[in-house]
C-alpha positions as CSV (number, residue, x, y, z in Angstrom):
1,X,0.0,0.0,0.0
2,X,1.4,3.5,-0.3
3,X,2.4,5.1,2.5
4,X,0.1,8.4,1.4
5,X,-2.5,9.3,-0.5
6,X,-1.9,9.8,-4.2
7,X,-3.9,13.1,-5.5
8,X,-5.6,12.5,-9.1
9,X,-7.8,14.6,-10.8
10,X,-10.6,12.0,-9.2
11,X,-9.5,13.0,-5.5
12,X,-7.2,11.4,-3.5
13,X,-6.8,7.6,-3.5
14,X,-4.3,5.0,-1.7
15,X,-3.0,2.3,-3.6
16,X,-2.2,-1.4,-2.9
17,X,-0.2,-4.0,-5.0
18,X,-1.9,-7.0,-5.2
19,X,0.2,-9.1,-8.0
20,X,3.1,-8.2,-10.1
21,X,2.9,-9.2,-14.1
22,X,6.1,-10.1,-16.2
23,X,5.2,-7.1,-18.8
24,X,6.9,-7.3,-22.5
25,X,9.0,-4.0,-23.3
26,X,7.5,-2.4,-26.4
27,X,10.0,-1.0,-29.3
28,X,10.4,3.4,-29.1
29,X,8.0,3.6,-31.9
30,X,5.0,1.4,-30.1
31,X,5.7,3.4,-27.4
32,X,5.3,6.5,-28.8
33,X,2.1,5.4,-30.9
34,X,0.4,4.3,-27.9
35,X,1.3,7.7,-26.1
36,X,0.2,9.7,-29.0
37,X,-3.4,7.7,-28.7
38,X,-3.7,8.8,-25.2
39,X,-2.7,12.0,-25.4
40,X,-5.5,12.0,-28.5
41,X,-8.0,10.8,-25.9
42,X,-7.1,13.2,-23.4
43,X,-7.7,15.8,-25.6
44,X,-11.6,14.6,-26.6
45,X,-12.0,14.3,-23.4
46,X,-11.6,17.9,-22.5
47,X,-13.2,19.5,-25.1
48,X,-15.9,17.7,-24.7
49,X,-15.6,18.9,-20.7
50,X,-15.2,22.4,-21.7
51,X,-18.5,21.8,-23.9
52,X,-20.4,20.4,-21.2
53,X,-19.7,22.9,-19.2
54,X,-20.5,25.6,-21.6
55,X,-23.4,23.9,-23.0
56,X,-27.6,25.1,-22.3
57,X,-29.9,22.3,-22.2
58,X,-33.7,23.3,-23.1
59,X,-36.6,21.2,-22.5
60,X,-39.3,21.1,-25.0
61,X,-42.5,19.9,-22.5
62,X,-44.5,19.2,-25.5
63,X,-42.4,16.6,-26.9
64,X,-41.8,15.4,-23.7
65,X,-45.4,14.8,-23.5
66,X,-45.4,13.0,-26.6
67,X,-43.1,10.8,-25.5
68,X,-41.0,11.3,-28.6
């Protein structure tokens, strides 16, 4: 277990090891295709916060009526 809390954007969280995995190393260019996907992700993911955030959500009550 860690001996304090680690802070993430989630809050704070303590962590516990529970197995250890033989991993297999990945080549530099693997590496950096997989970091370019998550930095990709991360990015969609806050524009589409920023959106959220900026977005107005109107409710029609007669098509809510409807049931449409």
């Amino acid at each position: 277990m860690t001996t304090e809390p680690v802070r993430t954007r989630f809050g704070y969280h303590l962590i516990r090891l529970l197995e250890r995995r033989q991993g297999t190393p990945m080549d530099a260019a693997e590496a950096r295709e997989q970091l370019l996907q998550e930095r990709k992700q991360e990015a969609v993911q806050h524009l589409l916060e920023e959106l959220l955030a900026k977005a107005t959500v109107r409710i029609n009550p007669a098509l809510v009526q409807a049931q449409l």
